[in-house]
C-alpha positions in Angstrom: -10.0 39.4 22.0 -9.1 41.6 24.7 -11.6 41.6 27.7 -11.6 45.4 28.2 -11.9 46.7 24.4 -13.1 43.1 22.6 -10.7 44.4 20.5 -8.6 41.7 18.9 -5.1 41.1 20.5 -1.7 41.8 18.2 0.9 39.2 18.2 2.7 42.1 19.4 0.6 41.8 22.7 0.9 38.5 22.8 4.7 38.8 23.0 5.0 41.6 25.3 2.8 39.1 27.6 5.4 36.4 26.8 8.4 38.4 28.2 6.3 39.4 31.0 5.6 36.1 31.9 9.4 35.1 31.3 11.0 38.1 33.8 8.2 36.6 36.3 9.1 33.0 36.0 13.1 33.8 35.6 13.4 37.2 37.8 17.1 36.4 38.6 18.0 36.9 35.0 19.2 39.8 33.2 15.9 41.1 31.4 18.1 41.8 28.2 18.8 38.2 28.2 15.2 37.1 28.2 14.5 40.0 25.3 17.1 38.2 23.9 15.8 34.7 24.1 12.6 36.1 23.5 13.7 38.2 20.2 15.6 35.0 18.7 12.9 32.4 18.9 10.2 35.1 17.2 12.6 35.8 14.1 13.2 32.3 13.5 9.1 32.7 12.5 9.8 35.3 10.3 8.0 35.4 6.9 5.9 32.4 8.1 2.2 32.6 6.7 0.5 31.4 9.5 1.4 33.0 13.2 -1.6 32.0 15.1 0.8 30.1 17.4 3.7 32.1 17.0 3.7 33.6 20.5 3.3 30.0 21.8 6.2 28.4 20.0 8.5 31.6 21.0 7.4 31.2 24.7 8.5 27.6 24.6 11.4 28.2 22.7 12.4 31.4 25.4 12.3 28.9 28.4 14.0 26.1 26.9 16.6 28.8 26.5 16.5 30.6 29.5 16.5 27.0 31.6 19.5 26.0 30.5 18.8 22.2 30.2 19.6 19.9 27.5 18.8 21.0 23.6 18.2 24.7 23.0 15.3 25.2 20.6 16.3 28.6 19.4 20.2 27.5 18.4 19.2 24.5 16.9 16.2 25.4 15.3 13.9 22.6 16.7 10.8 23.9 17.8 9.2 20.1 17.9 7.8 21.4 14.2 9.3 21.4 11.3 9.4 24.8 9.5 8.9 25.2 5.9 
């Protein structure tokens, strides 16, 4: 729900939030590199039933990305879940 409207947030929302909070944590990036990030781990839930935690999994995946270190999530598909 959002606080101003108790409307109920859109996982749209929710993802504009995520890349917000990716340019903050990684400003010396290109922002079309965190859309990027950001737009490759959320289609890899595409046509998934459930997306309660979609905006979760594609924040994790984004930053594993966007950090560089060891395995990347969104290549390799492993979001520490298995998809169906």
């Amino acid at each position: 729900m959002n606080a101003t409207t108790n409307m109920p947030v859109t996982e749209e929302q929710h993802i504009a939030a995520v890349r917000r909070r990716l340019a903050k944590r990684f400003p010396h990036l290109d922002p079309h590199r965190i859309d990027t990030a950001v737009d490759t781990a959320l289609h890899r839930f595409d046509g998934r039933p459930v997306r309660d935690f979609v905006p979760l999994l594609v924040e994790r995946a984004a930053t594993a990305s966007l950090q560089g270190g060891g395995s990347h999530p969104i290549e390799s598909g492993d979001f520490g879940i298995e998809l169906r």
